[in-house]
KEKE-3310 file (N, C-alpha, C; in steps of 0.2 Angstrom, whole numbers, plus 5000, padded with zeros to 4 digits):
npx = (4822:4821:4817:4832:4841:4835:4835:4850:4854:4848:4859:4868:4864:4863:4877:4884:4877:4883:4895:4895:4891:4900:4912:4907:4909:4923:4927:4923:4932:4942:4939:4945:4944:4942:4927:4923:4928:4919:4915:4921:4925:4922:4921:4924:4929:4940:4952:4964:4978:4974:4962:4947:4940:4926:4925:4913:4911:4920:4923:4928:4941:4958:4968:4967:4981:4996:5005:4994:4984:4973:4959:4950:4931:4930:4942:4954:4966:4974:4986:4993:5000:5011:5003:4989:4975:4959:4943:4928:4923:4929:4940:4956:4969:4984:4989:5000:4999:4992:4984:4977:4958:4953:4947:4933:4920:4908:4913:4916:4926:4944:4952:4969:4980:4990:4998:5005:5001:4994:5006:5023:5030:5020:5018:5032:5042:5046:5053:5047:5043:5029:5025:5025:5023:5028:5018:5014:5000:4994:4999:5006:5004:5016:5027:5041:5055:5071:5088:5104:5110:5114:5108:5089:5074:5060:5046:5030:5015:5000:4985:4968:4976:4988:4998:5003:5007:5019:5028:5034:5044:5051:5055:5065:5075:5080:5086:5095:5101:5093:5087:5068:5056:5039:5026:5012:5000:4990:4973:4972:4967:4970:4978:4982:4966:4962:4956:4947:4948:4961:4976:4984:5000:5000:4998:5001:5015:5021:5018:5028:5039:5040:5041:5053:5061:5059:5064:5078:5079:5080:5092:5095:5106:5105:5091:5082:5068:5053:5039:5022:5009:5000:5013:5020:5017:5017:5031:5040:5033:5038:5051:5048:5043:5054:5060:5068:5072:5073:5086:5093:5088:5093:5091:5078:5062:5050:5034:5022:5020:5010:5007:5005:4990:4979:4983:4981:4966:4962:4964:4955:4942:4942:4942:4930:4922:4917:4916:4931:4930:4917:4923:4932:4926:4921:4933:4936:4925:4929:4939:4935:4923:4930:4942:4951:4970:4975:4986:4995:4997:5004:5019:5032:5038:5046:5056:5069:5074:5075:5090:5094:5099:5086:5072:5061:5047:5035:5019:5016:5002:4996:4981:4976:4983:4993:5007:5008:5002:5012:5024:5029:5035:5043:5051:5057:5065:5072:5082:5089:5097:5099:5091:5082:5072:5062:5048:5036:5031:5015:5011:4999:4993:5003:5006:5018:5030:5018:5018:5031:5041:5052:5062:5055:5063:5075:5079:5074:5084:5098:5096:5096:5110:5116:5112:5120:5133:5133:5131:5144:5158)
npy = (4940:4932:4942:4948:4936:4937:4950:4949:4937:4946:4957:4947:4942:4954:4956:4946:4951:4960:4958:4948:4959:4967:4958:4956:4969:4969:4958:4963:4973:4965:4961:4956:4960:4977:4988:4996:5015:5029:5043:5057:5068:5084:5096:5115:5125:5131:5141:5148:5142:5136:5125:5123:5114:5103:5091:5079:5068:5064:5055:5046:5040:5044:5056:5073:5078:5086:5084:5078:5069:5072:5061:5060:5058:5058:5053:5061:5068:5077:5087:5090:5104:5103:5112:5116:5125:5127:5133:5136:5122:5120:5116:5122:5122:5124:5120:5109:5102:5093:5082:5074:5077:5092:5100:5105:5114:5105:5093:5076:5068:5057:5058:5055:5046:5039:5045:5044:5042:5025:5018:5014:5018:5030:5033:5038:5037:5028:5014:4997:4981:4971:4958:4940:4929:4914:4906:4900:4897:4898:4910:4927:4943:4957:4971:4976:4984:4988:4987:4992:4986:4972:4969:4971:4979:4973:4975:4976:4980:4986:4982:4982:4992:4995:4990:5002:5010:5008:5014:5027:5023:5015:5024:5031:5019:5016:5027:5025:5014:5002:4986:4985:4977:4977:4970:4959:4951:4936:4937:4950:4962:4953:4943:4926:4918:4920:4918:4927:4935:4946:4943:4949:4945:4933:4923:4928:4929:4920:4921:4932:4926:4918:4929:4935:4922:4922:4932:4929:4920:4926:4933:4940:4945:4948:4955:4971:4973:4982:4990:4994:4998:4985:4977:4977:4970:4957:4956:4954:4944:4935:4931:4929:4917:4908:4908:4902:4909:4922:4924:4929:4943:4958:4970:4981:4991:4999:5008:5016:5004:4988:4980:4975:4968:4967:4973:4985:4985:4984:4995:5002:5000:5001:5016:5018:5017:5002:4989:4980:4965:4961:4967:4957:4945:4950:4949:4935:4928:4931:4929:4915:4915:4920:4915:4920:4923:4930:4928:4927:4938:4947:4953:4956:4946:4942:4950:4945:4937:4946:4954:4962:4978:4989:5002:5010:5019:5031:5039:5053:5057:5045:5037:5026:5016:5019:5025:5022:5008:5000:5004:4993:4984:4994:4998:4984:4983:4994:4991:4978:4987:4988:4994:5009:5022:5033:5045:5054:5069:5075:5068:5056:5041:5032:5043:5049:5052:5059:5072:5077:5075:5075:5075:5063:5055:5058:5051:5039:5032:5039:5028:5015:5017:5013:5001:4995:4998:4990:4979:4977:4977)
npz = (5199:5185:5179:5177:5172:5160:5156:5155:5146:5136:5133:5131:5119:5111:5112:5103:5093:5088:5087:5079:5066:5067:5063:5050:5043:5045:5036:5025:5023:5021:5011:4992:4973:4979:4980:4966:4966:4970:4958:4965:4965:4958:4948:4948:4943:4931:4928:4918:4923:4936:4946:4951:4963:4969:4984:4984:4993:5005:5014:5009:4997:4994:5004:5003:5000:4997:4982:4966:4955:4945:4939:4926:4921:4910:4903:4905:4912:4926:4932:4947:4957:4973:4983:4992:4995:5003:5005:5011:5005:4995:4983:4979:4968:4960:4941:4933:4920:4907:4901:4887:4885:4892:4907:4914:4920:4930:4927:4933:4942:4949:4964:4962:4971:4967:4955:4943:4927:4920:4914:4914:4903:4899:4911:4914:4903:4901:4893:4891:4897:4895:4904:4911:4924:4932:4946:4962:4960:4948:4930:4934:4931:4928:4926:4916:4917:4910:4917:4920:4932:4939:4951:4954:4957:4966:4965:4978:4980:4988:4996:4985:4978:4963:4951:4947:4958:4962:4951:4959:4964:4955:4946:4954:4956:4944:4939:4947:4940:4942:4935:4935:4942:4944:4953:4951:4964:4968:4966:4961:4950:4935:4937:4943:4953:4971:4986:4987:4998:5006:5015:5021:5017:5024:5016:5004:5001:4995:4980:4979:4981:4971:4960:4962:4962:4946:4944:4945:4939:4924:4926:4937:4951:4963:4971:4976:4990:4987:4993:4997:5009:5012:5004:5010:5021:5014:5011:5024:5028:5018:5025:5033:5035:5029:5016:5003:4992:5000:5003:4991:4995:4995:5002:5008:5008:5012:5011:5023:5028:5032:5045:5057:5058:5064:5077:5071:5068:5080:5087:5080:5081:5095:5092:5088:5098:5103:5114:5122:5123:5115:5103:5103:5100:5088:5080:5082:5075:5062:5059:5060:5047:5037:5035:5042:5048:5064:5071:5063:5054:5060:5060:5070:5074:5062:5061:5067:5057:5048:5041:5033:5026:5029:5026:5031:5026:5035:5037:5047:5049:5044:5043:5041:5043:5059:5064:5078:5079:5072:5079:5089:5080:5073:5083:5088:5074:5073:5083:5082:5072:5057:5052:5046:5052:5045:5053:5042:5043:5045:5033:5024:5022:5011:5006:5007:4995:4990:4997:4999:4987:4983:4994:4996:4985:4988:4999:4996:4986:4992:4999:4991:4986:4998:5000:4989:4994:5004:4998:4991:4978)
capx = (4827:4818:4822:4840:4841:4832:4844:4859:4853:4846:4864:4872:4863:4867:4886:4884:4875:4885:4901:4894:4892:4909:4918:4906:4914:4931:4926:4918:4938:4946:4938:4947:4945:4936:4922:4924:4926:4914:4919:4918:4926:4916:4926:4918:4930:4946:4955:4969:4981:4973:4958:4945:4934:4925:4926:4906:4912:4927:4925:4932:4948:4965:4966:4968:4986:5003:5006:4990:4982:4965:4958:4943:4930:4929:4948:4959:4970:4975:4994:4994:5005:5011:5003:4980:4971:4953:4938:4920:4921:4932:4949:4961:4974:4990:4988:5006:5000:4985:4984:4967:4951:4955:4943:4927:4914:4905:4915:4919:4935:4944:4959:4973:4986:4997:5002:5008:4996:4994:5012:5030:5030:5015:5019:5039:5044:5052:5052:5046:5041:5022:5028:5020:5029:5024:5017:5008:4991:4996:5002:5006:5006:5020:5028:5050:5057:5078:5094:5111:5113:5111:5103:5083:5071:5053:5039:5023:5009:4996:4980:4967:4978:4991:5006:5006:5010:5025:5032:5038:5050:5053:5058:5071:5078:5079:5091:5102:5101:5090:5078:5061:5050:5032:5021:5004:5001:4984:4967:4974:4967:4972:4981:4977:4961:4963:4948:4946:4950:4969:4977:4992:5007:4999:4996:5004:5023:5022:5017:5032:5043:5042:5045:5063:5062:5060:5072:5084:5082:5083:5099:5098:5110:5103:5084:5076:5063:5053:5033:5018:5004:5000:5015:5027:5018:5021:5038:5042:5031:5044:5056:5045:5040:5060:5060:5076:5072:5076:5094:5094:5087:5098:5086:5071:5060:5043:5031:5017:5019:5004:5014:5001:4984:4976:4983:4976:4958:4959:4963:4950:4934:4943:4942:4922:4918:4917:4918:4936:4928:4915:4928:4940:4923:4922:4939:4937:4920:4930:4942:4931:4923:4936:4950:4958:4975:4978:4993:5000:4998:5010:5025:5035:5040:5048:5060:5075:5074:5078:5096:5097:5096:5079:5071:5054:5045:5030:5017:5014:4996:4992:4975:4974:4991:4995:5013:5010:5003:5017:5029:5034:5042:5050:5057:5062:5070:5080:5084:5091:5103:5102:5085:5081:5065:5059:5045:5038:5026:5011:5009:4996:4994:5006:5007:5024:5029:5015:5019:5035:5043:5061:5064:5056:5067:5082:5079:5075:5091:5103:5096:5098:5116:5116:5113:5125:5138:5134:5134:5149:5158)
capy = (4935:4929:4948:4948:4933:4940:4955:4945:4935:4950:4958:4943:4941:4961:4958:4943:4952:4968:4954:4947:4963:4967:4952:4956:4974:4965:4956:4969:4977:4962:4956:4960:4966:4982:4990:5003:5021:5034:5049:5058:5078:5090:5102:5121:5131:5132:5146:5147:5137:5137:5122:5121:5108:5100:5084:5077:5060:5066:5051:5040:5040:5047:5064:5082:5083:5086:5081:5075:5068:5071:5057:5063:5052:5057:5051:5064:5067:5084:5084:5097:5105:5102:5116:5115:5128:5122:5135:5132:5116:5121:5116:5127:5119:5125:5113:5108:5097:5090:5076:5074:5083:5099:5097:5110:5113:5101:5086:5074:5064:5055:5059:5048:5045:5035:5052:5042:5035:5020:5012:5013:5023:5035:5039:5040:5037:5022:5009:4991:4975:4968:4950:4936:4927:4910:4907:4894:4897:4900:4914:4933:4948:4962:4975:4974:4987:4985:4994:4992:4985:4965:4970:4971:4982:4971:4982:4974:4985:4987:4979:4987:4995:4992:4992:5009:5012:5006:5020:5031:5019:5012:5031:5031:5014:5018:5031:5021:5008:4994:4984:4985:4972:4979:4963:4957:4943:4932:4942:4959:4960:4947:4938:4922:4922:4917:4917:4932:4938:4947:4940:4952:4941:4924:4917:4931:4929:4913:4924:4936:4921:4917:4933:4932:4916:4924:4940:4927:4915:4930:4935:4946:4941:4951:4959:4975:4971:4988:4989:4999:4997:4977:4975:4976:4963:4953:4954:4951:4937:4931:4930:4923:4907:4904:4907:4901:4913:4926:4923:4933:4951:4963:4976:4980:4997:5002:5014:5014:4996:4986:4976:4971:4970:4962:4978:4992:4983:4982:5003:5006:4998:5005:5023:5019:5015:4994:4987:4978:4959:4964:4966:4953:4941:4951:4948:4928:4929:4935:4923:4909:4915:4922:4911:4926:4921:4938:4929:4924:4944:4953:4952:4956:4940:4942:4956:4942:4932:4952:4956:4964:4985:4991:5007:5012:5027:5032:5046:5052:5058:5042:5036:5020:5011:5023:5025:5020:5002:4999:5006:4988:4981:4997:4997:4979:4983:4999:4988:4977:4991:4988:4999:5016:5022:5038:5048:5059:5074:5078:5065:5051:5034:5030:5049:5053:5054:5065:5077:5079:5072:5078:5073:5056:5053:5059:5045:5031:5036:5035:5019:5012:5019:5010:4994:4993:4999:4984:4972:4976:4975)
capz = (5196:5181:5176:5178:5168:5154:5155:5154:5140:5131:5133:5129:5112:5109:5110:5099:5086:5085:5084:5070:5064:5065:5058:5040:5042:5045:5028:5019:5024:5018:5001:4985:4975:4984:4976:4964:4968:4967:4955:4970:4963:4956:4945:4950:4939:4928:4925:4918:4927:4943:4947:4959:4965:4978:4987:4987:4997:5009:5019:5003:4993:4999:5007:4997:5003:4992:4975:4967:4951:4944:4934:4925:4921:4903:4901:4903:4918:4927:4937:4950:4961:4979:4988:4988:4999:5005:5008:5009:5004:4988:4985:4973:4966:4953:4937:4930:4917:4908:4895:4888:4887:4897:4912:4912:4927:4930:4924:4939:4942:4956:4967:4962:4973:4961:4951:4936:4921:4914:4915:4915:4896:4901:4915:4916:4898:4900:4889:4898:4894:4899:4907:4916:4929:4934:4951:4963:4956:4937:4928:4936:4927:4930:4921:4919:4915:4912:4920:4919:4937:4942:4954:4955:4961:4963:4969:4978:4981:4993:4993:4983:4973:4954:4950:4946:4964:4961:4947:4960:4967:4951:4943:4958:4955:4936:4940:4949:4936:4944:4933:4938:4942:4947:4952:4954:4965:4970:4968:4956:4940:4928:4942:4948:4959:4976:4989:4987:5005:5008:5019:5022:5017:5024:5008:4995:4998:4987:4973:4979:4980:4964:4956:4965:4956:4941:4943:4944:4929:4919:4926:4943:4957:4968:4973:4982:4988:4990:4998:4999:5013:5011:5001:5017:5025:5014:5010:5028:5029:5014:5029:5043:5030:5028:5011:5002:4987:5001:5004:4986:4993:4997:5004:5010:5008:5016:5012:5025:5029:5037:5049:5062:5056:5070:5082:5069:5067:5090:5089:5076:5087:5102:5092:5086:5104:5103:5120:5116:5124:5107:5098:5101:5098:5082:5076:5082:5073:5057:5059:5059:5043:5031:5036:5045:5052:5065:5073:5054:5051:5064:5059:5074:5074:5057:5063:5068:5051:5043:5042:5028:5027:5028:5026:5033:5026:5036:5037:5056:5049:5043:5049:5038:5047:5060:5066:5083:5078:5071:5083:5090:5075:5073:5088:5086:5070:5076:5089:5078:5070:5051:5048:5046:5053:5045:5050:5039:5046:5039:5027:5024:5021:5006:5002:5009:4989:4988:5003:5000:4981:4982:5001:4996:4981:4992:5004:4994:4981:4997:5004:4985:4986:5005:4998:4983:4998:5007:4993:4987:4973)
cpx = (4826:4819:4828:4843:4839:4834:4849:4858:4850:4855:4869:4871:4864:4872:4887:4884:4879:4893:4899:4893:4899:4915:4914:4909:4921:4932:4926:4928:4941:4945:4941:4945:4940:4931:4924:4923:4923:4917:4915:4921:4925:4922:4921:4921:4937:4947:4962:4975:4982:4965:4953:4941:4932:4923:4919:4908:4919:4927:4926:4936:4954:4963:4970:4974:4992:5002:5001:4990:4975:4963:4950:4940:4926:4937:4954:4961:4974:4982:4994:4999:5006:5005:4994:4978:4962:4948:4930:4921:4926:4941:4951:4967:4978:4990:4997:5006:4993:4987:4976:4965:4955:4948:4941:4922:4911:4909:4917:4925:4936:4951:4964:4981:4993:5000:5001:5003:4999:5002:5018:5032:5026:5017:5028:5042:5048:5050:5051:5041:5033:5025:5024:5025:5024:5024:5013:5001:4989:5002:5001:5006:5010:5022:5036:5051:5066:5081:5099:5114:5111:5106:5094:5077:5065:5049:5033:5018:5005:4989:4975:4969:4982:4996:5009:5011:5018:5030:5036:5045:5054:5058:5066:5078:5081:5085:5096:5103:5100:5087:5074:5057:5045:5025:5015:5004:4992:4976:4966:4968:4971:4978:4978:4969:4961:4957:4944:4944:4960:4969:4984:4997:5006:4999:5002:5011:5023:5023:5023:5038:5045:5041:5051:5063:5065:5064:5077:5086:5081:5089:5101:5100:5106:5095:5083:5070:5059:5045:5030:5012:5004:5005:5021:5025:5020:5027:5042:5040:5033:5049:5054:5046:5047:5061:5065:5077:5074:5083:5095:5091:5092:5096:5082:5068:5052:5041:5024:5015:5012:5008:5011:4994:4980:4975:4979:4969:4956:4959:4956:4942:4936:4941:4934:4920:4917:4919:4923:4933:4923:4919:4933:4934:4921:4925:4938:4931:4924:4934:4941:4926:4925:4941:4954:4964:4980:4983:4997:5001:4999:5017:5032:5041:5045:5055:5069:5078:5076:5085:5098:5095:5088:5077:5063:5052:5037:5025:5013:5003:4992:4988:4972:4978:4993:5003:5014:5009:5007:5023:5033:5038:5045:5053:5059:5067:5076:5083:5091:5097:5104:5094:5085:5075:5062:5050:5042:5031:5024:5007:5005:4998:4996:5005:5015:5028:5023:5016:5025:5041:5052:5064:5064:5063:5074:5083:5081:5083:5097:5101:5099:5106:5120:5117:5115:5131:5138:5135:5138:5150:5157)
cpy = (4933:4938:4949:4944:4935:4945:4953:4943:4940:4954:4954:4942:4949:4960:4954:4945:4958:4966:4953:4951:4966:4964:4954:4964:4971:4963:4957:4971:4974:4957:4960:4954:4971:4985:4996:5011:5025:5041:5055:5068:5078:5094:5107:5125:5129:5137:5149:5140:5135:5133:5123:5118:5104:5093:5082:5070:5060:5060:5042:5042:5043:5055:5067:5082:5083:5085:5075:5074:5068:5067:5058:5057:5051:5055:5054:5064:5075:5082:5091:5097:5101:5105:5116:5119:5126:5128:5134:5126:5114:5120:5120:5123:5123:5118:5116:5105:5093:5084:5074:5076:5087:5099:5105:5108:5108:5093:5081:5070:5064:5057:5053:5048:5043:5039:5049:5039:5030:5015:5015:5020:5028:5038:5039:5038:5031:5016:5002:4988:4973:4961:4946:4933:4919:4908:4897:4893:4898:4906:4921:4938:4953:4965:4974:4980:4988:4989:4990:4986:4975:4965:4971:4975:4976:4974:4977:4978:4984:4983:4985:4991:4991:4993:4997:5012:5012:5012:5024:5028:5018:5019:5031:5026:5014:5021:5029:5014:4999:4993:4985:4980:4976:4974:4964:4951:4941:4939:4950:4959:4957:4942:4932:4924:4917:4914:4923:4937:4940:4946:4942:4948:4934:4920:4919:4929:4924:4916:4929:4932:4918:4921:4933:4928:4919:4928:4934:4923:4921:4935:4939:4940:4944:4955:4965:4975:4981:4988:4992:4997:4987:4974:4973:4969:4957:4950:4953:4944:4931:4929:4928:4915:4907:4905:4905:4907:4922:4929:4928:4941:4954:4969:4976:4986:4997:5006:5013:5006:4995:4979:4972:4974:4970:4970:4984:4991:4982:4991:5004:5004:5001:5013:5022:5017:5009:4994:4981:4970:4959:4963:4960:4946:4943:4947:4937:4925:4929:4932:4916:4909:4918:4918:4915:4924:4929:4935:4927:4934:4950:4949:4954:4951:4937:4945:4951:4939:4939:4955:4961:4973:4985:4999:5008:5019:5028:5039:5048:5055:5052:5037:5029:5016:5016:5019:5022:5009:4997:4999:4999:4985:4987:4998:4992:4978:4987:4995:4984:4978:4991:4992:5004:5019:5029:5041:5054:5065:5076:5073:5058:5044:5030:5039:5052:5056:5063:5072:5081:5075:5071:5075:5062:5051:5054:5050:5041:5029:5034:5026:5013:5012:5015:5003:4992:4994:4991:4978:4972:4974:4970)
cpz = (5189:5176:5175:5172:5162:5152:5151:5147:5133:5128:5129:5120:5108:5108:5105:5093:5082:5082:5079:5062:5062:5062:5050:5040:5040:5038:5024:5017:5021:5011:4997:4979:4978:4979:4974:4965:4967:4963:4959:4968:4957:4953:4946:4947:4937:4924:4926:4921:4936:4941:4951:4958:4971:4978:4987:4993:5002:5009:5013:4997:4996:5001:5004:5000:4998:4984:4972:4958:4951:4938:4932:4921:4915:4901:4903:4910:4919:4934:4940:4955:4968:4982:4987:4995:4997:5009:5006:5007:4995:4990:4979:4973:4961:4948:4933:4924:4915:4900:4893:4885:4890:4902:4911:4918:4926:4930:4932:4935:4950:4958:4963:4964:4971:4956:4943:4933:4920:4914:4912:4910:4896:4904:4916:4910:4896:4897:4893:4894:4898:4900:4909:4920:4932:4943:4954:4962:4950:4938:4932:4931:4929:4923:4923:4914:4916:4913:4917:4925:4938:4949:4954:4960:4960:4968:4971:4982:4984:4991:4991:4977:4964:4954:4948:4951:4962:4959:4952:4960:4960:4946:4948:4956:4948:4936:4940:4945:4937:4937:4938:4936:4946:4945:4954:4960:4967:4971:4964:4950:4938:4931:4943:4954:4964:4980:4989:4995:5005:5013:5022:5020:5019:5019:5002:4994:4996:4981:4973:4978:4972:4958:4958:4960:4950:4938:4941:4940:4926:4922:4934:4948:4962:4968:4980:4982:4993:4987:4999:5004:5013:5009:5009:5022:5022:5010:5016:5029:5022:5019:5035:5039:5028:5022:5007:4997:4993:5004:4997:4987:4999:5000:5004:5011:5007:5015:5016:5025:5034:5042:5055:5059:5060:5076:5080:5069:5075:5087:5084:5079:5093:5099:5091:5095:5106:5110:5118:5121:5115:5100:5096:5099:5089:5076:5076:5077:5063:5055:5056:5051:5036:5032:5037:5048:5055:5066:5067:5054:5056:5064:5063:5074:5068:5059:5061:5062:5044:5043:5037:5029:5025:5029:5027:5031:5030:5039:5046:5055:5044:5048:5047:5044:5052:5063:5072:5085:5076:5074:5085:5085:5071:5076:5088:5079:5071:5080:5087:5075:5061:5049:5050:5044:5050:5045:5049:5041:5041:5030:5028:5020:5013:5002:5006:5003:4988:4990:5002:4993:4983:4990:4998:4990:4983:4994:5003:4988:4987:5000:4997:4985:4995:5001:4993:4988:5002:5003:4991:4982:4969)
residu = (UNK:UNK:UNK:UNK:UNK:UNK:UNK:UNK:UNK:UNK:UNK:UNK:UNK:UNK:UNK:UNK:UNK:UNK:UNK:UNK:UNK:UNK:UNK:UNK:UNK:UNK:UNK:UNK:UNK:UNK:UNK:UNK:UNK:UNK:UNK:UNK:UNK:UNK:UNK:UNK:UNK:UNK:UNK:UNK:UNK:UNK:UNK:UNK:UNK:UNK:UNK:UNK:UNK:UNK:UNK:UNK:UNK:UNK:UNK:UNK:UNK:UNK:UNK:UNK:UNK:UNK:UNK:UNK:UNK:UNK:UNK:UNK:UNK:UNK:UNK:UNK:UNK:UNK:UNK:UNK:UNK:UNK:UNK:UNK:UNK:UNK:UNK:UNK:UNK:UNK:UNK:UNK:UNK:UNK:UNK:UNK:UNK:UNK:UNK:UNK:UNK:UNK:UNK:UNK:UNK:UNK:UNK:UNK:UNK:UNK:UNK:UNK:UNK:UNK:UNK:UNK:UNK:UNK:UNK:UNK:UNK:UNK:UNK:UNK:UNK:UNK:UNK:UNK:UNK:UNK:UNK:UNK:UNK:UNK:UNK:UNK:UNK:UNK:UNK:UNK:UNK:UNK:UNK:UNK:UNK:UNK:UNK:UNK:UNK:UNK:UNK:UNK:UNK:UNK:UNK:UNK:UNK:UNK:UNK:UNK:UNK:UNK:UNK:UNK:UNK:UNK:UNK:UNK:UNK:UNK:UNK:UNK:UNK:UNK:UNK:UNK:UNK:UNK:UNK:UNK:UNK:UNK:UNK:UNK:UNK:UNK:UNK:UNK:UNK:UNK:UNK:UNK:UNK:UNK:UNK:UNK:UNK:UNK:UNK:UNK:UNK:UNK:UNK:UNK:UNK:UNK:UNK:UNK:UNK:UNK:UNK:UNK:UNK:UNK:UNK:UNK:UNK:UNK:UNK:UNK:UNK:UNK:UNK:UNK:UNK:UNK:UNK:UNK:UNK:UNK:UNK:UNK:UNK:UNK:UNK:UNK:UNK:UNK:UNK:UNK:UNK:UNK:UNK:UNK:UNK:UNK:UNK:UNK:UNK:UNK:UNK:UNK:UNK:UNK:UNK:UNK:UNK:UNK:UNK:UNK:UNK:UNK:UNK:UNK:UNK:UNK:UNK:UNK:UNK:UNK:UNK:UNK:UNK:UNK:UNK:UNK:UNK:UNK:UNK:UNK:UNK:UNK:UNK:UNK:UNK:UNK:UNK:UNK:UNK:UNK:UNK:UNK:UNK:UNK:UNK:UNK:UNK:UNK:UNK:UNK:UNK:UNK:UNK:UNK:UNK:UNK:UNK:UNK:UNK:UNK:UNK:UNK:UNK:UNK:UNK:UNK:UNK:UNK:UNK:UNK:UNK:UNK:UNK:UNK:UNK:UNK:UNK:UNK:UNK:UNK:UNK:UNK:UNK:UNK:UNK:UNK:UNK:UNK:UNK:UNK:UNK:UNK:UNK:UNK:UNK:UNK:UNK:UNK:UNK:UNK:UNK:UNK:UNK:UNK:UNK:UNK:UNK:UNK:UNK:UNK:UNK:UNK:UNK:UNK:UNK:UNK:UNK:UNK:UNK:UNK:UNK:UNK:UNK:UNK:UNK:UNK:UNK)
# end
């Protein structure tokens, strides 16, 4: 008996401790900013217009697939093609483009997903203003870059990441002669500092609110509001919290949206093994000490308060956000009738750009052309 008991309670203080465990992961997962990344490629050879080099840290920074940048960590930057074959341990690449140093054995550098250097002028040649934008915790810092159109792209980006992200979209919107707004909001560099926990869109769409704001004292009638991994949530959870500032967007465009954070953080203990009782003491665990709000950040519940066209790009091999934890509010958006769910094979998390350039700029170009059709003249 007195064994049994002392079982139980051993048990019992295992599941405890492996939750407590779990929620400082949780944390580790949800502080910004994140910790700097290791310059984790090795250059092994350049010749001619042909690179190779190997990965020493697979299991950190985006995945070797499509359309990449090398940011070398004596400065210079290396623009390579689509297509990267992978043996031994070595990747080969076609180099299109160097700025810089010219990159030599040895040297390392980091993947970077975000293609384009440095800002607006770097990396896509366009002239563009350094701004601030004011906010509820001070001042913001973004980049505007102007169109022709009254309309308004404003970009917010993933946690983690810069406003770099933005550029592709912004190259697209550019075309069709949007301004560009590409914001920071709470916890970024040179932003406000929050608590330093994201909190998907529970706290940030204030800071998204009041760039709208400011699109519109300097002149736009209208905003698209267009999202990469964090950013998506919370440009919907602008339209859970009622915003009045969203009566002004026009549209709405996702790339790799985080839509339920709470469902992807149950699969990924469900994939490591976590007994999900474990897990869901985790998550309450995680709650209790970061100020997590899971049911604030599934956005399901958003869906009805969205009328506006929407466009969803998502990659079926991504392993950050997958496709399927998402599924529910893409099928309550299809459902719906004003959104278009695209997904796009092969491609990872916030790399459908990279995977495939010319399809994604198709896409996002009709949907821009989508919603000038719906605004009418």
């Amino acid at each position: 008996m007195k064994a049994a008991v002392v079982l139980s309670l051993l048990v019992a203080v295992g599941c405890v401790v492996i939750a407590w465990f779990i929620a400082g992961r949780v944390g580790a997962s949800f502080a910004v900013p994140q910790p700097a990344r290791p310059d984790d490629i090795e250059i092994v050879a350049v010749e001619g217009d042909v690179i190779r080099y190997r990965d020493t840290r697979p299991d950190v920074g985006p995945a070797d697939v499509g359309r990449m940048a090398l940011r070398l960590l004596g400065g210079g930057w290396v623009y390579t093609a689509d297509d990267v074959t992978i043996a031994d341990g070595v990747a080969t690449r076609r180099i299109e483009k160097i700025d810089g140093a010219p990159p030599k054995p040895g040297d390392l550098a980091q993947l970077d997903l975000s293609y384009f250097p440095a800002n607006p002028k770097s990396g896509l040649g366009l002239e563009y203003e350094q701004v601030t934008y004011p906010g509820p915790l001070g001042d913001y810092p973004a980049w505007y870059v102007p169109g022709t159109n009254s309309t308004w792209l404003i970009y917010t980006h993933g946690r983690g990441s810069t406003l770099r992200e933005g550029l592709r979209v912004l190259e697209v919107a550019h075309r069709a002669g949007h301004p560009g707004l590409l914001i920071s909001y709470r916890n970024d560099e040179g932003a406000p500092r929050g608590d330093g926990v994201a909190k998907f869109g529970v706290d940030e769409w204030q800071d998204l609110e009041a760039a709208i704001a400011y699109a519109r004292q300097r002149g736009a009638t209208g905003v698209i509001l267009g999202a990469g991994s964090m950013g998506g949530a919370i440009s919907l959870s602008l339209f859970e919290h009622g915003s009045p500032e969203a009566r002004a967007v026009r549209g709405v465009l996702l790339d790799s949206p985080a839509l339920d954070v709470r469902r992807q953080s149950r699969a990924s203990a469900t994939a490591m093994g976590v007994p999900g009782l474990v897990a869901e003491l985790g998550f309450l665990l995680a709650a209790w000490r970061y100020g997590l709000d899971w049911e604030g950040m599934d956005y399901l519940s958003a869906v009805d308060e969205v009328t506006v066209p929407v466009l969803v790009l998502h990659g079926d091999a991504d392993a950050l956000i997958s496709v399927e934890v998402n599924r529910p509010v893409f099928d309550a958006l299809t459902k719906q009738g004003n959104a278009t769910i695209e997904i796009v094979p092969g491609a990872h998390h916030l790399g459908i750009w990279n995977r495939d350039r010319a399809g994604f700029d198709r896409k996002v170009s009709q949907f821009f052309a989508r919603v000038a059709g719906a605004a009418g003249p």
